[in-house]
PLY file of the C-alpha trace (Angstrom):
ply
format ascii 1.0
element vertex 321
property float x
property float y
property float z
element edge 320
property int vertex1
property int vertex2
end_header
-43.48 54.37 9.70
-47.26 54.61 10.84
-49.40 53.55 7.40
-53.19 55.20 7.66
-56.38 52.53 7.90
-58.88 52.74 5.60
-61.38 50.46 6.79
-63.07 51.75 10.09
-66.31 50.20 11.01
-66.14 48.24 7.62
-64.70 44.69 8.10
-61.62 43.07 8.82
-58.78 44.69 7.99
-56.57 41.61 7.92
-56.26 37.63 9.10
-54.03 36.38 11.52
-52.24 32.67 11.19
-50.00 31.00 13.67
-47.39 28.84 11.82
-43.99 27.20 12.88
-41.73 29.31 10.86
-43.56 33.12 9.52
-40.38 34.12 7.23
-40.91 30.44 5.55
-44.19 30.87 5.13
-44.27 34.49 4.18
-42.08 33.20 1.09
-44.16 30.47 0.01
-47.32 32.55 0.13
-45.79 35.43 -2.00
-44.53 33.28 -4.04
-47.42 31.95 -4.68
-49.53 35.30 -4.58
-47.25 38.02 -5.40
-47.92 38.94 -1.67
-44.97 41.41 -0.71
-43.68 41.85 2.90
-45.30 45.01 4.64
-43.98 44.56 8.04
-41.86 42.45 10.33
-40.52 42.32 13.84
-40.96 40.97 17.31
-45.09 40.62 18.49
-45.99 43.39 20.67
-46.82 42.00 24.64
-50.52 43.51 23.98
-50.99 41.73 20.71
-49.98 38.38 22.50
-52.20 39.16 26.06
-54.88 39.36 23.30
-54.13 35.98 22.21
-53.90 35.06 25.96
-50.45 34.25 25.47
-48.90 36.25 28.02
-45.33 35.71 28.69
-44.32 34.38 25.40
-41.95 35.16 22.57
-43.25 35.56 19.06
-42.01 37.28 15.71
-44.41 38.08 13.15
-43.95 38.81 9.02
-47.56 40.90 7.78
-47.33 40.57 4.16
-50.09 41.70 1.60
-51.36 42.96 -2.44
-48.77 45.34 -3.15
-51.53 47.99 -4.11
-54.13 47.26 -1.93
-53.96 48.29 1.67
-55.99 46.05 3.61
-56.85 42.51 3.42
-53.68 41.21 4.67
-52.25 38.20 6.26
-50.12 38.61 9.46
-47.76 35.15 9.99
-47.10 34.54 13.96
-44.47 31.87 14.81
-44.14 31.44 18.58
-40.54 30.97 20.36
-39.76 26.91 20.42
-41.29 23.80 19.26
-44.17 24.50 16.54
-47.73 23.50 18.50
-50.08 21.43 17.24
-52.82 22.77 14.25
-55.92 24.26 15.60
-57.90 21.82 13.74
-55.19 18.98 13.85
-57.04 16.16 11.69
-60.10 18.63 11.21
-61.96 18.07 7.51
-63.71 21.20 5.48
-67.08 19.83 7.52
-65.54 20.24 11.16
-67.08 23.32 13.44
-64.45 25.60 15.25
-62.39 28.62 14.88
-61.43 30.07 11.38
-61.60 27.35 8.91
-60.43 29.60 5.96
-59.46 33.13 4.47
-60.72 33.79 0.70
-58.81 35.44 -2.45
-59.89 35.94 -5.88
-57.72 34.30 -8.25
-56.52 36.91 -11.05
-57.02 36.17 -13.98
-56.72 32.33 -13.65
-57.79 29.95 -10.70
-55.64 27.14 -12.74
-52.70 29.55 -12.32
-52.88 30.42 -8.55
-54.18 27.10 -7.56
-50.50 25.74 -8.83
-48.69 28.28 -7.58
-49.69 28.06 -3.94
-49.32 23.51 -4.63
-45.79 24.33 -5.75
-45.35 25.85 -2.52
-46.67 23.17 -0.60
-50.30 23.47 -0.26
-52.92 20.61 -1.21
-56.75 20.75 -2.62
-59.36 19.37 -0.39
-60.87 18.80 -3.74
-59.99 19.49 -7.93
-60.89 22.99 -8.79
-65.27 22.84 -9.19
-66.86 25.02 -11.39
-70.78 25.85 -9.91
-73.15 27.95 -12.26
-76.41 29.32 -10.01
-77.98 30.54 -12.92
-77.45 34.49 -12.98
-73.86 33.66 -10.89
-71.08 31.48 -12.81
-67.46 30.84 -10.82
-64.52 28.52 -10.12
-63.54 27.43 -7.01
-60.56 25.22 -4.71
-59.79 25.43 -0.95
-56.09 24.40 -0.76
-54.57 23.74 2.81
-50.52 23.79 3.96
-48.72 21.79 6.89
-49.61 24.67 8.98
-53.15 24.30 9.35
-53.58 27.41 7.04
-56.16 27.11 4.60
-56.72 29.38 1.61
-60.04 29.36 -0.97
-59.50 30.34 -4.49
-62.51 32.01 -6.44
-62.36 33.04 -10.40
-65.27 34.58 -11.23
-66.78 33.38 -14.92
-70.06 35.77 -15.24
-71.12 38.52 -14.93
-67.45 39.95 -14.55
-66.03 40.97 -11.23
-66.08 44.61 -10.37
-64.52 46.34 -7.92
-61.44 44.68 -8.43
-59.74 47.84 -11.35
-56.34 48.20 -10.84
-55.90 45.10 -8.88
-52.90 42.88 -10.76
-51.14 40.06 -10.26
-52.20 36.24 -9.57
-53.85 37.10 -6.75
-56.50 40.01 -4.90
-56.45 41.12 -1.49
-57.78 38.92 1.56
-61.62 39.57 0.86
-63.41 36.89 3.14
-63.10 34.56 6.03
-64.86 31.65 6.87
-66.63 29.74 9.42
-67.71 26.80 10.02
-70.47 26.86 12.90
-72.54 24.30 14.70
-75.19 26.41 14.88
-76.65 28.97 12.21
-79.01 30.66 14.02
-76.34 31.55 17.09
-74.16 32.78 14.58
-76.70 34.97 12.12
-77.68 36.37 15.85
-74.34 37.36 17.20
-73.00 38.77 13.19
-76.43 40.83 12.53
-78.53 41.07 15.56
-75.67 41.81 18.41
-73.11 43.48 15.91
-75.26 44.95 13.55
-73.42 43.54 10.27
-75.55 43.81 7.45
-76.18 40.20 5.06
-74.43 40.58 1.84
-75.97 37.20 1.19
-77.46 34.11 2.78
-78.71 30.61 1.02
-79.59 27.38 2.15
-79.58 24.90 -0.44
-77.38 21.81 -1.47
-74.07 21.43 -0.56
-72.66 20.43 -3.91
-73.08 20.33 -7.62
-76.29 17.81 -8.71
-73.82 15.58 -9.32
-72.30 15.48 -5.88
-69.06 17.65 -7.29
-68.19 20.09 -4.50
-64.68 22.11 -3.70
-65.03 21.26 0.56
-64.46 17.11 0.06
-67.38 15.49 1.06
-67.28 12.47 -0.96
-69.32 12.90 -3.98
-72.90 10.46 -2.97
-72.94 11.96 0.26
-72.42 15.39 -1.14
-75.03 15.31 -4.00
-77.87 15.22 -1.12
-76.32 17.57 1.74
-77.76 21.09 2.22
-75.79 24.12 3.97
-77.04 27.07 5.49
-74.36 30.14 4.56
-74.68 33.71 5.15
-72.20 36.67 4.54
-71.82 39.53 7.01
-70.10 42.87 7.32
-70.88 46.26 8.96
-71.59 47.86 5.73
-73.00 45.29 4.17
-70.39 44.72 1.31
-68.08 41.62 0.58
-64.71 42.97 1.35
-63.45 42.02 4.83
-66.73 39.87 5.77
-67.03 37.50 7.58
-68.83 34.24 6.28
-70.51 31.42 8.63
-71.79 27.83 7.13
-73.71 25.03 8.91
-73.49 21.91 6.99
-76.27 19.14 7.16
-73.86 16.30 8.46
-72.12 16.19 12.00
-68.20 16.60 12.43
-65.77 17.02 14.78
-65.84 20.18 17.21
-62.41 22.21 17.37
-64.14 25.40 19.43
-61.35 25.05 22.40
-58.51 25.09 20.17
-56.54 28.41 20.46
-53.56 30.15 20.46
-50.27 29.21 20.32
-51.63 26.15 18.29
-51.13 26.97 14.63
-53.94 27.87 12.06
-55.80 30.33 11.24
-56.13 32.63 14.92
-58.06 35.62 14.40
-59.55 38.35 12.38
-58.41 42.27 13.16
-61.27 44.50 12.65
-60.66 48.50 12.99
-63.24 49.83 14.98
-64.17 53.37 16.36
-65.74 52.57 19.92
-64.05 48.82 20.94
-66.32 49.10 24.42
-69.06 48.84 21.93
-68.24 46.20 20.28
-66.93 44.33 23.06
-70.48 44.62 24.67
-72.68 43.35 21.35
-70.31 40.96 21.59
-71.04 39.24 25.12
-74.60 39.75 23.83
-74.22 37.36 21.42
-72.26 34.95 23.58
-68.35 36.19 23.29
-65.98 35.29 26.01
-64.05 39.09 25.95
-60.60 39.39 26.68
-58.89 42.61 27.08
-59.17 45.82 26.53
-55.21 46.06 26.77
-52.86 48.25 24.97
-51.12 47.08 21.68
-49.27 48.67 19.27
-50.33 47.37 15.78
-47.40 47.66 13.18
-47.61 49.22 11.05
-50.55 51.48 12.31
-49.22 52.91 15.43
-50.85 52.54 19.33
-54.24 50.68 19.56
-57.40 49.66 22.45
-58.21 46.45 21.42
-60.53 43.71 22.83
-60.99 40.02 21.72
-64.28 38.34 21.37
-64.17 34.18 20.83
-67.40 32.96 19.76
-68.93 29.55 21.20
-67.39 27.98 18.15
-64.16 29.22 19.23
-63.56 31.88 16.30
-61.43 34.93 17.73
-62.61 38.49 16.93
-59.68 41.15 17.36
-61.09 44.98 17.75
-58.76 47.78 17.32
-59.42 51.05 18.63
-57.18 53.81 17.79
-55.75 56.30 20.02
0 1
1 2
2 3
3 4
4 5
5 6
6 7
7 8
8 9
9 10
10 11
11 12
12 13
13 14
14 15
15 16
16 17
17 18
18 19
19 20
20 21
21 22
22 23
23 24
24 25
25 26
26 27
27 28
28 29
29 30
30 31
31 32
32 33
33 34
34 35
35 36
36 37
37 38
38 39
39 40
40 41
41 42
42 43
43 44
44 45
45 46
46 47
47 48
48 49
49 50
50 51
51 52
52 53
53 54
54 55
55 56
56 57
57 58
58 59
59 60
60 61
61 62
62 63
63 64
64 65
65 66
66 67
67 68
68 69
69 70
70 71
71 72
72 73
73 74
74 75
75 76
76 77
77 78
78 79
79 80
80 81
81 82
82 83
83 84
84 85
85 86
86 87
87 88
88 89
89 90
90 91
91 92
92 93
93 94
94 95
95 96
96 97
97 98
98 99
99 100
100 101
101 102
102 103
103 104
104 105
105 106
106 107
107 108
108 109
109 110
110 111
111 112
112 113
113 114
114 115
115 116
116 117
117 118
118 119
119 120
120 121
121 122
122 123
123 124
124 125
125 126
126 127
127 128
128 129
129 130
130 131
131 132
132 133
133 134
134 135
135 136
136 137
137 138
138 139
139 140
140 141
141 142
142 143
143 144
144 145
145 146
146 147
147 148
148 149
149 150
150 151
151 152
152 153
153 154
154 155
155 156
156 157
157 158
158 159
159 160
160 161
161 162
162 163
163 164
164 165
165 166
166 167
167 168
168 169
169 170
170 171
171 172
172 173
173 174
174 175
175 176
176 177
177 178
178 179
179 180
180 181
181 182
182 183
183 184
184 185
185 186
186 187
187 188
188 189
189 190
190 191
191 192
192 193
193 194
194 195
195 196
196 197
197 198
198 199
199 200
200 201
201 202
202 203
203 204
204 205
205 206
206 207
207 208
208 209
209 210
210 211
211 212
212 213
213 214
214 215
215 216
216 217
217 218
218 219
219 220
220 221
221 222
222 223
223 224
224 225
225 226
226 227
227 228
228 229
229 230
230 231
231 232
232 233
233 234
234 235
235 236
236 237
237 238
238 239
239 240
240 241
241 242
242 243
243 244
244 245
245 246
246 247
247 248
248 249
249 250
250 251
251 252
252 253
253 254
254 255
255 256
256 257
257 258
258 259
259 260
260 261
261 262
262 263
263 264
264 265
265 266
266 267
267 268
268 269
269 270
270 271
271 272
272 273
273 274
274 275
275 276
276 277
277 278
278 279
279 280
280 281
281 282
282 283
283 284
284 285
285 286
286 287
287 288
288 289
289 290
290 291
291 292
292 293
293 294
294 295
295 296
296 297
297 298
298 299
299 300
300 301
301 302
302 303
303 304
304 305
305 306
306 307
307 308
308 309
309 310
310 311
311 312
312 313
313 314
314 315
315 316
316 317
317 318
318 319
319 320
């Protein structure tokens, strides 16, 4: 059955994670979420020459909200021994690839929070609770033996809108994350080469006053670390955006780290002219692979290009046709 996209030219439409065993993990994620399976099956040989994985076997298991049609996760396990994680050792502070994928806990962050640890995930950090004055919300970043790391936000005030009709302990996949070594590089490629719009950028402290922060940076360091963070979709709205951060302290670098190794692989974005994109893109310093064919379950036959950023973070565009 070919299901209709609704999010052309307006985000990512869902996140992509390698992990050793996609049916396990698909489980422990609904479980967790109340995630149901969408689609499942063998990985078309398009979809992996995107990954540049040519040759191999993978299955996949796409599971998402049960009402909402985008903002899913797609769970890729690769024929034989599990790789190693993308960011094998990497800490919240580490640039490379996608360092996370966000969902809004519903109603309680307490309640989600233990769901997804009773299915194996663990906190960087306890839940933190930051108040910026007009802005009030909850927030952990919990992390499984995959590599794939998931951030929890409740919001406390104003309330959250947008969200009617969405049930359950969990929302839909709203925003990814990014940890970058450089700011500047990556507000030029999202908004100068692209043309995303901000839906918000800061650069402030880190953590709480008193050093309290969801990422782990241990509390005395935290309390006087800044972060520069902007928020970045076509339209301009936070619903399959893409967010980048550069912290004030240096990490590790994890930009070579690709497919098959497990983690968090790529963002799918719906596009309507993927030559387009592909050439912003290598304006703002993407290595393009493709176009090739692929046939996206459940959506039907797609052109689709990759773009990996310097940092290493892999941009899927699908053109319909």
């Amino acid at each position: 059955m070919t299901e209709q996209l609704t999010s052309i030219d307006a985000g990512f439409q869902e996140a992509v994670a390698i992990v050793a065993d996609p049916h396990a993990s698909a489980r422990r994620i609904c479980a967790a979420t109340g995630y149901v399976t969408v689609a499942q099956g063998a990985v078309d040989a398009g979809a992996l020459a995107l990954m540049e994985a040519q040759g191999r076997k993978a299955s996949e298991v796409l599971i998402g909200h049960p009402s909402v049609p985008r903002g899913r996760i797609r769970l890729i396990g690769f024929e034989g021994t599990p790789a190693p994680l993308m960011r094998d050792g990497g800490q919240a502070w580490d640039t490379g690839g996608i360092f996370d994928i966000n969902l809004r806990s519903l109603p309680s962050i307490e309640t989600l929070h233990r769901g997804l640890s009773d299915q194996g995930f663990v906190a960087q950090a306890p839940i933190t609770d930051w108040d910026f004055g007009p802005l009030e919300v909850r927030e952990v970043v919990d992390k499984d033996a995959d590599g794939v790391c998931i951030a929890l936000m409740e919001r406390v005030r104003p309330p959250l809108a947008g969200y009617n009709g969405v049930a359950g302990p969990a929302s839909q996949v709203f925003n990814s994350t990014q940890v970058v070594p450089d700011f500047d590089a990556a507000r030029h490629l999202y908004h100068d080469c692209l043309g995303w719009k901000p839906v918000q950028e800061t650069d402030g402290p880190a953590a709480r006053a008193d050093g309290a922060n969801c990422m782990g940076f241990p509390v005395e360091i935290a309390a006087k670390l800044r972060a520069r963070i902007g928020i970045y979709q076509a339209q301009g709205a936070m619903m399959g955006s893409v967010e980048v951060i550069q912290f004030g302290v240096r990490g590790l670098d994890f930009s070579h780290s690709a497919p098959p190794q497990r983690g968090w692989a790529s963002v799918r974005l719906p596009v309507s002219d993927v030559g387009d994109f592909a050439a912003r893109a290598a304006r703002g310093g993407c290595r393009i692979v493709g176009p090739v064919a692929v046939d996206w379950r459940p959506h039907g036959r797609f052109r689709a290009v990759a773009a990996i950023t310097p940092w290493g973070a892999r941009l899927e565009a699908y053109q319909a046709v």
